[in-house]
C-alpha positions in Angstrom: 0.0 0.0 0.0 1.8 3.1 -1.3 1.6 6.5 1.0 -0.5 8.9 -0.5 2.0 11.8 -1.2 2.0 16.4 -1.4 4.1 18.1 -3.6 5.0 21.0 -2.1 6.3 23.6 -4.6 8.6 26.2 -3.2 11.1 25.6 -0.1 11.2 28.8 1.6 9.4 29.4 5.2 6.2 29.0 4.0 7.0 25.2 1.8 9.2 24.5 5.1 6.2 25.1 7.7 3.6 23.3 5.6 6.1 21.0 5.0 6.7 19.9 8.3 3.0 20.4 9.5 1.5 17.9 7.3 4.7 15.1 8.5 3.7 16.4 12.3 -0.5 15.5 11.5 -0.5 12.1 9.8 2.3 9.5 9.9 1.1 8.2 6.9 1.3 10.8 4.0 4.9 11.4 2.3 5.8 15.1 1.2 8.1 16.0 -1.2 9.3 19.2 -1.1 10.6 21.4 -4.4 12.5 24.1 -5.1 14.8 25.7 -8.0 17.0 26.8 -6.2 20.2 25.6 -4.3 19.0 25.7 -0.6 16.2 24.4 1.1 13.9 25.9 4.0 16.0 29.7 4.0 14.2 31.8 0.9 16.4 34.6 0.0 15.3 36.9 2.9 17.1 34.6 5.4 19.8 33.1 3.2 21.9 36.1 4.0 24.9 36.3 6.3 25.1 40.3 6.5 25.1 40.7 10.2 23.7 43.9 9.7 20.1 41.9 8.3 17.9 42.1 11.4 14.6 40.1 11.8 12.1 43.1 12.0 10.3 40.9 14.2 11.2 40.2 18.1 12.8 36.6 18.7 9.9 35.9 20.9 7.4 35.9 18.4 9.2 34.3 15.9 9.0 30.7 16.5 8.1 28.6 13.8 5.4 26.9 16.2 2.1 28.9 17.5 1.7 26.1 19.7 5.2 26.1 20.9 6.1 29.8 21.4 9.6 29.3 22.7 10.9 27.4 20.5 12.7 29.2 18.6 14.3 31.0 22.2 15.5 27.5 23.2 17.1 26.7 19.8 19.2 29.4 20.1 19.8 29.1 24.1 21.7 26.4 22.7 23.4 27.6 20.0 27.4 28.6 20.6 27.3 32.1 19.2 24.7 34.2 17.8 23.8 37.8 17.4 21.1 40.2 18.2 20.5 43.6 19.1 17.3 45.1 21.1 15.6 41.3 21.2 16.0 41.2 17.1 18.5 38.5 15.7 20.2 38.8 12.6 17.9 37.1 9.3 21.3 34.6 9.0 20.4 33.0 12.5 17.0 32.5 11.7 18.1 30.4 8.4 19.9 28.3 10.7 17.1 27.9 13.1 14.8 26.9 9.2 17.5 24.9 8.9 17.7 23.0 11.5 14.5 22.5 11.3 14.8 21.0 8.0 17.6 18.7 9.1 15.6 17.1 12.1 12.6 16.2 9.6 15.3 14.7 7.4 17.0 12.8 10.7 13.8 11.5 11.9 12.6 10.1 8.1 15.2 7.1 8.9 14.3 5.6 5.8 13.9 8.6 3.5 9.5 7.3 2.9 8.3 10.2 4.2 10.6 13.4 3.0 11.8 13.9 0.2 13.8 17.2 -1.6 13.9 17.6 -5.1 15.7 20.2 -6.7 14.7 21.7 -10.2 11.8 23.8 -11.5 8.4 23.1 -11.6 7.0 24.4 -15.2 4.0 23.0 -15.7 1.4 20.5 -13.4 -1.7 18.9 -14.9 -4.2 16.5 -13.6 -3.5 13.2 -13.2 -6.7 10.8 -12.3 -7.3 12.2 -8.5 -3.9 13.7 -8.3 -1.3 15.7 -10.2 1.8 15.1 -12.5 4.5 17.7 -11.8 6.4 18.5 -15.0 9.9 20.0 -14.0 13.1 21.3 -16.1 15.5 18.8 -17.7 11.9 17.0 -18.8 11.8 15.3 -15.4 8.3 14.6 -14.0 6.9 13.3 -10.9 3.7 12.5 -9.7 2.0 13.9 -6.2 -2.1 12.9 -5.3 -1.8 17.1 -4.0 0.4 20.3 -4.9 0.8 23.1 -2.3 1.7 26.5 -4.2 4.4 28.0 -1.9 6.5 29.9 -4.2 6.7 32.8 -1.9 6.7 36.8 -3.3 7.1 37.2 -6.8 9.5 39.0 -7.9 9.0 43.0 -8.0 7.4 44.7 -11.2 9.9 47.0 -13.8 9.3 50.5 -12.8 7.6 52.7 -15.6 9.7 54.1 -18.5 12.3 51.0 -18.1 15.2 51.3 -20.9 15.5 47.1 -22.1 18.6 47.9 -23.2 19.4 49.0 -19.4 18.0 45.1 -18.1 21.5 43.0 -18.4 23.4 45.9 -18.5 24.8 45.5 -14.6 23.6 49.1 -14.0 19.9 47.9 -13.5 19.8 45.0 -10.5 16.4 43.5 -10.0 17.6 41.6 -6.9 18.5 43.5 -4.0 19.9 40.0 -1.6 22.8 39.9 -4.5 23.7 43.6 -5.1 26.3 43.5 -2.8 28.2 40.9 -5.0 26.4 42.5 -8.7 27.2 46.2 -7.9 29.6 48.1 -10.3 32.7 49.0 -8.0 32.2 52.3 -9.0 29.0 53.1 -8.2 28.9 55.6 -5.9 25.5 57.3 -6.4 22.7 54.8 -6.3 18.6 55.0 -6.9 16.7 52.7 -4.9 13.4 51.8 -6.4 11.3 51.7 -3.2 11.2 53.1 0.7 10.4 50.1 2.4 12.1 47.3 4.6 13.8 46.0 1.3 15.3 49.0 1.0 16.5 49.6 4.3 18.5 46.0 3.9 20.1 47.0 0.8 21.2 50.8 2.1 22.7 49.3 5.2 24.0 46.1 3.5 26.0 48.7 0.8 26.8 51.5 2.9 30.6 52.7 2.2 32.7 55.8 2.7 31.8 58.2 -0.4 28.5 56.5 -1.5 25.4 58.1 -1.4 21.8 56.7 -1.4 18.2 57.9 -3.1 15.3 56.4 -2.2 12.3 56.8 -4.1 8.4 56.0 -3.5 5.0 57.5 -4.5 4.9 58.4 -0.7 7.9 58.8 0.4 7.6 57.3 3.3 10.3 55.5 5.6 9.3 52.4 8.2 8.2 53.3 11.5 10.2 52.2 14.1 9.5 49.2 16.9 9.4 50.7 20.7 12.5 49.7 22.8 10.2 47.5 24.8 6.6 44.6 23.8 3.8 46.2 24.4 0.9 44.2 25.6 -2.2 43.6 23.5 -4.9 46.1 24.1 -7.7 43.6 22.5 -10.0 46.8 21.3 -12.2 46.0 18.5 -12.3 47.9 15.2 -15.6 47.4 12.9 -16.5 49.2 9.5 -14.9 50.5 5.8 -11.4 51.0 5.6 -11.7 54.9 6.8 -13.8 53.7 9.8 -11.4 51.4 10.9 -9.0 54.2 10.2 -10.8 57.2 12.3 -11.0 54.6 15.1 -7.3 53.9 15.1 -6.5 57.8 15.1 -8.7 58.4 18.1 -7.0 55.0 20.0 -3.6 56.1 19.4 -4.3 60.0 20.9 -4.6 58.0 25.0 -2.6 54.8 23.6 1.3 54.0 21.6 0.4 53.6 17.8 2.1 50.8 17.7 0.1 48.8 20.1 -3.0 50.5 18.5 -2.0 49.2 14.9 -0.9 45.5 16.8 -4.6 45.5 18.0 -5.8 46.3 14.4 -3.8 43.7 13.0 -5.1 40.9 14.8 -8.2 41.8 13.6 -6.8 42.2 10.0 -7.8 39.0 8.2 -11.1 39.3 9.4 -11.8 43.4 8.5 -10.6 42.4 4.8 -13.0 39.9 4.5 -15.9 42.0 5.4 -15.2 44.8 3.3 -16.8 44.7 -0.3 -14.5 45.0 -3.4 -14.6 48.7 -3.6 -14.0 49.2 -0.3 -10.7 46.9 -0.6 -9.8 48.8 -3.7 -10.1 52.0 -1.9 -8.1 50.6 1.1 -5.4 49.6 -1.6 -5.3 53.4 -3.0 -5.8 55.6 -0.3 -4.1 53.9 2.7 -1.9 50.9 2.1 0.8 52.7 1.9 0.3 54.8 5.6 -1.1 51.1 7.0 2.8 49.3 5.4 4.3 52.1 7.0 3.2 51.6 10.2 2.9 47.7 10.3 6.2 46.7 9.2 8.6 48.0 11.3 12.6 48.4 11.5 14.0 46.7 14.5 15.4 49.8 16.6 19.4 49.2 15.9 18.6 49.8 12.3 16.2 52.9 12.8 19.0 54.1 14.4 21.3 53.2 11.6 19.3 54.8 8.7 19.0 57.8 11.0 22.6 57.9 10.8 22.8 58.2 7.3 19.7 60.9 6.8 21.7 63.1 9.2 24.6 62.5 7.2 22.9 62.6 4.1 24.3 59.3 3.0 20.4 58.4 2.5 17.6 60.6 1.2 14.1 59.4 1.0 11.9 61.4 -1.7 8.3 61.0 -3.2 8.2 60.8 -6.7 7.4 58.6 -9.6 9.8 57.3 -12.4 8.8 58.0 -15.5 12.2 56.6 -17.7 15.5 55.1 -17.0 17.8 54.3 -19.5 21.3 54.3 -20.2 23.8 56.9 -20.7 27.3 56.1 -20.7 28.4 54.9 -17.6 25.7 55.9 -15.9 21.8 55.9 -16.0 19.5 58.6 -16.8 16.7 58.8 -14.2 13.3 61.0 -14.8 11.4 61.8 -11.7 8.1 63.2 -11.4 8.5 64.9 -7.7 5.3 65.0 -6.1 3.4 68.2 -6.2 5.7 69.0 -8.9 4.2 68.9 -12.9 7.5 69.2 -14.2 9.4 65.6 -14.6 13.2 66.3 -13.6 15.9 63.8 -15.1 19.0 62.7 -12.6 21.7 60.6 -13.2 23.0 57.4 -11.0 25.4 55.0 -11.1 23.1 52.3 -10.7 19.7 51.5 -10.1 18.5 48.5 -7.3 14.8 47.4 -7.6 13.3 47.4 -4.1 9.7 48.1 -4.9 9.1 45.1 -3.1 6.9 41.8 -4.3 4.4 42.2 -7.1 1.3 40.1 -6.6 -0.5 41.0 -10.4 0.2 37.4 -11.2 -1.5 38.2 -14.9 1.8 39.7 -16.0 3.8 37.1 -14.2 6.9 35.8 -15.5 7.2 32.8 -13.6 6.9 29.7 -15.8 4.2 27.6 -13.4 1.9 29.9 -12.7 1.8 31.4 -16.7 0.9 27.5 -17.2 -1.7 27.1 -14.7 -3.2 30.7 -16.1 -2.9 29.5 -19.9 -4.5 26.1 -18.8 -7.1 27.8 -16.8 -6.0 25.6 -13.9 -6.1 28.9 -11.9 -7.2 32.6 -12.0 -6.2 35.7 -10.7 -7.8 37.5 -7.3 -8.9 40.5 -7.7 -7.0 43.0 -7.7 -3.8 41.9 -8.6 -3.4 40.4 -5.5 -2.4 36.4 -6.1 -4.4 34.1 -6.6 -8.1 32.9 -6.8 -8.3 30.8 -3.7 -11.2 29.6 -1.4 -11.0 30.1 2.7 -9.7 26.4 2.7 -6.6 27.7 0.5 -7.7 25.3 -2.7 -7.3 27.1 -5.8 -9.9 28.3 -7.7 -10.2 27.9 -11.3 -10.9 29.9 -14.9 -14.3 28.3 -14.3 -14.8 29.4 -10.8 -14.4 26.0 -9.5 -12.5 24.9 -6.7 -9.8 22.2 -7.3 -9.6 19.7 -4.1 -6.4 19.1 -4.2 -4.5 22.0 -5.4 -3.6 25.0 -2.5 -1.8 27.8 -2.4 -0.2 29.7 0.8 1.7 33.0 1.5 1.6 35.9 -0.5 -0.2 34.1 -3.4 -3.6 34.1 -1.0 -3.3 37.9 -0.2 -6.6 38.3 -2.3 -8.2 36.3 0.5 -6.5 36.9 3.7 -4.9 40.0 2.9 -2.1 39.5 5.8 0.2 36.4 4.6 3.5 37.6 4.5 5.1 37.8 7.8 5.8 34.5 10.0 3.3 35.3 12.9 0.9 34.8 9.9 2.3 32.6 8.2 3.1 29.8 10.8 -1.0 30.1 11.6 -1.5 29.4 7.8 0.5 26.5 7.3 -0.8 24.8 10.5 -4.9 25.3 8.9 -3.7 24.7 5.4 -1.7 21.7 6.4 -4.7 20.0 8.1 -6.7 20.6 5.2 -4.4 19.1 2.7 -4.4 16.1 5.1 -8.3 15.9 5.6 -8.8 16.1 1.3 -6.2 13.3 1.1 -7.0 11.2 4.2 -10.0 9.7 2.2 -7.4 7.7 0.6 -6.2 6.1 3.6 -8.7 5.0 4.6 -10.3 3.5 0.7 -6.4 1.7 1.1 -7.1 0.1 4.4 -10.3 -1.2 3.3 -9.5 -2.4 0.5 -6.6 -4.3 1.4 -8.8 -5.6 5.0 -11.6 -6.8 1.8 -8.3 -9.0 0.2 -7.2 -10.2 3.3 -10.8 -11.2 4.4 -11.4 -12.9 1.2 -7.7 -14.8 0.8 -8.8 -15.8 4.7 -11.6 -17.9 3.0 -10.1 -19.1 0.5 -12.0 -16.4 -2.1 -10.1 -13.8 -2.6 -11.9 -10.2 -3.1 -11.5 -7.3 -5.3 -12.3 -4.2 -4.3 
């Protein structure tokens, strides 16, 4: 009797937790886990070893386990040397915490039935009787009775007015984890596409002697900071549209610190963006994402204190405009910003240009290869919005027909059309325990069609007849 089996696409934190969720919930399903690149479980955010890369969220809520909250603090009480500052470890401990994670699953699969890692790229998956055959590069193929979509954030959009003869040309980098190795030695003066947490990484992660930083978003506006110390949840409830919710917050944070007022609305997140209509969500995307990202993902203090360092020393400015071209010229790139408030488009010049606009979730213009297929195919469809994809509240994909495939989920920032908050681990970790149980429950059925029809053969060979079933 073989062991029903999940492909899990995507090895990052949110493959890794669903991962070792479903292993944890039946003893009898086998998972194999997939991903394109070289190293499982870390994702690029945590695959770095810049000491300089804090966590922006406190060690004590970062366990991997809601149910078991200090584990990741008794991990590292173990560990012979590790780094933090103000209660926030470095991004390169927490890969080997993911890692280690990894490696006991492995240890404890004795005889490699229950975990598997496959690396290579998944292009294509189509259905295959009750289950799924996973096409990957190279022409390889396997075969999985359900697929967990865990590919992670997508990679960020071009910026209006790009140059394609800038793309390739080393000036332009669309990944900000490697620009520290794929910067021009030369470049002195750079554009960062972007004020957010990305950002931040790469400004600190390049800061020299001589070079000189320009940020540039829409808004113009730079992380808020976490407080020196937790603060305790307040538990108030917020009701109503996005402005509601908004005016409520205002009035909470004039007695109360905003950042425990905008903790208390974010537990209450997932369950404000699912009772607010379509236009209302669409509003909420125009008028305040931007003030809510500001405020809900937060520097850890040692590097506030670090970018204020280089605004006062102007080794960082942070200005609102949009880009309307960048191309080449020379040795350099020719930038033209639209300052806002300001009709008049200015043109600057940089040494390079880093893309930290952050993940794009208009999976439409895509480029990945799977999810183009499953589009093509109509296997899947977008969420509104350009927010991931189509899913239902179980996390099964929804198709170009509206109907809901039973075996084929998708977690993390590809459900942000549904839940809205999927991104971060606090959220995360949650998701993979509810989707994991679900992939188990659609699956389990075949367990239990196994053991009957293997008790039916025994009870027939028993009397001398033996049954098919």
């Amino acid at each position: 009797m073989s062991r029903p089996t999940v492909a899990v696409i995507g090895a990052g934190f949110s493959g890794l937790l669903t991962t070792l969720n479903i292993l944890r919930m039946s003893p009898d399903v086998s998972v194999q886990l997939i991903e394109r690149r070289g190293v499982f479980g870390l994702g690029p955010a945590y695959a770095t070893g810049n000491p300089k890369h804090l966590l922006n969220v406190r060690l004590s809520n970062m366990s991997a386990f809601p149910d078991q909250p200090r584990h990741l603090a008794d991990w590292m009480a173990e560990q012979p040397a590790w780094f933090a500052r103000d209660d926030f470890i470095t991004r390169g401990d927490y890969g080997r915490y993911l890692a280690h994670l990894l490696d006991q699953a492995l240890r404890s699969d004795r005889d490699g039935e229950r975990l598997s890692l496959i690396r290579g790229e998944v292009r294509a998956i189509r259905p295959n009787g009750d289950g799924w055959k996973i096409m990957l590069d190279g022409r390889s193929s396997t075969s999985a009775d359900a697929v967990v979509l865990a590919q992670g954030n997508l990679s960020p959009a071009a910026p209006s007015g790009l140059d394609p003869k800038l793309v390739g040309s080393g000036r332009y980098l669309t990944d900000p984890w490697r620009a520290l190795d794929a910067l021009p030695d030369d470049a002195d003066d750079i554009l960062l596409i972007g004020a957010s947490l990305t950002m931040v990484d790469a400004a600190i992660a390049l800061r020299r002697p001589g070079r000189r930083f320009t940020a540039v978003s829409r808004h113009g506006l730079l992380p808020r900071s976490h407080g020196s110390t937790t603060m305790p949840p307040r538990q108030r409830t917020y009701i109503g549209s996005p402005a509601e919710v908004f005016r409520q917050a205002r009035l909470a944070a004039r007695d109360d610190d905003w950042r425990a007022v905008i903790d208390d609305v974010r537990h209450s997140a997932r369950d404000l963006w699912s009772s607010w209509p379509l236009p209302q969500r669409s509003r909420f995307l125009r008028h305040l994402r931007a003030l809510w990202d500001n405020h809900r993902h937060r520097l850890a203090p040692g590097v506030a204190r670090e970018v204020t360092s280089m605004l006062a020393s102007e080794e960082l400015e942070i200005t609102a405009a949009r880009i309307t071209s960048l191309r080449p010229d020379k040795e350099q790139v020719e930038a033209v910003l639209k300052h806002r408030g300001d009709p008049k488009p200015c043109p600057y010049r940089f040494d390079a240009v880093i893309n930290c606009s952050g993940p794009s979730g208009d999976v439409a213009h895509s480029k990945e290869p799977l999810l183009t297929d499953l589009l093509k195919q109509g296997l899947a469809a977008p969420a509104p919005l350009g927010l991931g994809l189509a899913v239902d509240p179980q996390g099964r994909l929804i198709d170009g027909r509206m109907l809901v495939h039973d075996r084929l989920f998708a977690i993390g920032p590809l459900t942000r059309g549904l839940f809205w908050e999927a991104t971060a681990v606090p959220d995360l970790r949650e998701q993979a325990v509810t989707l994991a149980c679900h992939v188990v429950n659609a699956i389990q059925q075949d367990i239990a069609d196994d053991f009957s029809a293997a008790a039916l053969r025994l009870a027939g060979s028993a009397y001398g007849n033996p049954l098919t079933a």
